[in-house]
C-alpha positions as CSV (number, residue, x, y, z in Angstrom):
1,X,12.7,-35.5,40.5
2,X,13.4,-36.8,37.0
3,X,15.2,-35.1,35.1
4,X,15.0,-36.6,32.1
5,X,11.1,-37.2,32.4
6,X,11.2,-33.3,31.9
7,X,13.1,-33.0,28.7
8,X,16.1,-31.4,31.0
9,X,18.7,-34.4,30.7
10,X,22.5,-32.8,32.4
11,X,24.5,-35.9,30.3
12,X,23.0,-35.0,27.2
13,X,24.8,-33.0,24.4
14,X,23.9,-29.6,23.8
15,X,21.7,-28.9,20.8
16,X,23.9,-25.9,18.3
17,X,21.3,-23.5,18.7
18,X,21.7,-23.7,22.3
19,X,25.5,-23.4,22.2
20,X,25.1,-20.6,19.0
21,X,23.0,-18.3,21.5
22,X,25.2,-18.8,24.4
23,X,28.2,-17.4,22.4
24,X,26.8,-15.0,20.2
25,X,26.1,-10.9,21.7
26,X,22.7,-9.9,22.3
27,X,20.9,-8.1,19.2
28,X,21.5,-4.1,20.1
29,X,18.3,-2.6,21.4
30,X,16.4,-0.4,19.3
31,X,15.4,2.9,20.8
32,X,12.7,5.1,18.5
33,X,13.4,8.1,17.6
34,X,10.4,10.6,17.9
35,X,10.5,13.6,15.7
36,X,12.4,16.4,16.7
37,X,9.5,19.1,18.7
38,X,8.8,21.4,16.7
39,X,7.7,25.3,17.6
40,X,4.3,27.0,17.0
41,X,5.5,28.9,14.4
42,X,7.5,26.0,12.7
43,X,4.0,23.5,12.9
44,X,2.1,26.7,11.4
45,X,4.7,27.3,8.6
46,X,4.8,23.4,7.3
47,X,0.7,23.5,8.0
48,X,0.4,26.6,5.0
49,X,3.1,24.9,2.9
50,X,1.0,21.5,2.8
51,X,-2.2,23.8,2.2
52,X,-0.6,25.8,-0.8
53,X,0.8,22.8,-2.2
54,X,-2.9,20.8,-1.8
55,X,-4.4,24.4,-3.5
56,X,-2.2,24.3,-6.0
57,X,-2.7,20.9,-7.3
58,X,-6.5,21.2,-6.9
59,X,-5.7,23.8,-9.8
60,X,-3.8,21.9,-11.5
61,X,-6.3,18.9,-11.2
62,X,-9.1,21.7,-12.8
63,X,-6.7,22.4,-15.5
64,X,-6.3,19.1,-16.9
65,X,-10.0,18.4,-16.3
66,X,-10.8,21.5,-18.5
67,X,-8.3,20.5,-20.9
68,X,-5.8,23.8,-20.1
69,X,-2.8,21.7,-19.2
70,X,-1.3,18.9,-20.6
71,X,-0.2,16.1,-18.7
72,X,2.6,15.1,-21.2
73,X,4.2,18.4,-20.2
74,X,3.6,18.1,-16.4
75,X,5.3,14.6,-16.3
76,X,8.3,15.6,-18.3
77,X,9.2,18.7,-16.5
78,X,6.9,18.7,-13.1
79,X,6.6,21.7,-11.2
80,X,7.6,21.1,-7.7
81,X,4.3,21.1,-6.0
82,X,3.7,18.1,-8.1
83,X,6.6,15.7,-7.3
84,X,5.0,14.3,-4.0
85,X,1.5,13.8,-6.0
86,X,0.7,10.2,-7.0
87,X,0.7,9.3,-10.6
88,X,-2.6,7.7,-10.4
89,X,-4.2,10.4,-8.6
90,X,-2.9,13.0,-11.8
91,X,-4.0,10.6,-14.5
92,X,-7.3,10.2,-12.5
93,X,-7.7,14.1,-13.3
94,X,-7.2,13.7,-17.4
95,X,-10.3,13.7,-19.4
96,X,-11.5,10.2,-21.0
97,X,-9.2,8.5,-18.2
98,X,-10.9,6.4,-15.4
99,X,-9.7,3.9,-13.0
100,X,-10.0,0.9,-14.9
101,X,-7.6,2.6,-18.2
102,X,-5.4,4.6,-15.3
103,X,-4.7,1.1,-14.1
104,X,-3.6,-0.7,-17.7
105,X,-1.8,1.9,-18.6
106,X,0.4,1.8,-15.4
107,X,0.4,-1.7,-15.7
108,X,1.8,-1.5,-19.5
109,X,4.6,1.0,-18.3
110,X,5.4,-1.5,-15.2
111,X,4.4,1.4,-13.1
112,X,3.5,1.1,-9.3
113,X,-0.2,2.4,-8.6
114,X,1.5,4.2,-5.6
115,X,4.6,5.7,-7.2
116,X,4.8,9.6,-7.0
117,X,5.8,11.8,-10.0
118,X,9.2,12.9,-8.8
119,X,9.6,8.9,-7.7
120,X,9.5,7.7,-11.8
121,X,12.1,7.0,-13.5
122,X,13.5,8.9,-16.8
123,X,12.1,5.0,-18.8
124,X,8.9,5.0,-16.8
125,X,8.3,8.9,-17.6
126,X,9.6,9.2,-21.3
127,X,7.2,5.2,-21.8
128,X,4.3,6.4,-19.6
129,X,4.3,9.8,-21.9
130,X,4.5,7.6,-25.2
131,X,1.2,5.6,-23.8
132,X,-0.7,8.9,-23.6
133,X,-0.2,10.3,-26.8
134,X,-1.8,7.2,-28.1
């Protein structure tokens, strides 16, 4: 057989990749960690705290629509149930303000589309507040 028909030549110097892997350890394995098993009661206690916290900013959402909250107030001091909510999603819910002016404004203010209210910065709050009151 010919060896160095196949590419495998014994005389001929070892490439540094070759010689690089030979020396170097094997990457550690990763093992996934599931999430812990939780009990009946614990599943049903986080399911009623996601459904008070969707009720309550359904409300909220109603509120802004109807004009009884202000949205300048609920971004400079956000009640918890709001932290977790999307920025767009609560602009969405202000009169006067679609998609297409929910978009510039976040744009203006550098502003990810996906970035929660308790995720903005003190700058992005205190410039996204100063675009509104326009």
């Amino acid at each position: 057989m010919n060896l160095r028909a196949n590419g495998l030549d014994p005389l001929a110097p070892a490439r540094p990749a070759a010689i690089l892997a030979a020396h170097m350890p094997a990457p550690p394995v990763k093992t996934s960690l599931a999430a812990p098993e939780r009990s009946l009661d614990q599943r049903m206690d986080a399911l009623r705290r996601a459904n008070d916290i969707r009720t309550a900013r359904a409300k909220l959402k109603k509120d802004l629509k109807a004009s009884r909250a202000s949205i300048n107030a609920i971004l400079l001091d956000p009640p918890e149930y709001v932290l977790t909510a999307k920025v767009f999603d609560m602009l969405l819910a202000v009169p006067k303000y679609g998609r297409v002016k929910v978009n510039k404004v976040l744009q203006q203010c550098r502003i990810s589309p996906s970035k929660t209210i308790g995720g903005l910065s003190q700058r992005q709050r205190s410039e996204l507040v100063g675009q509104l009151r326009r």
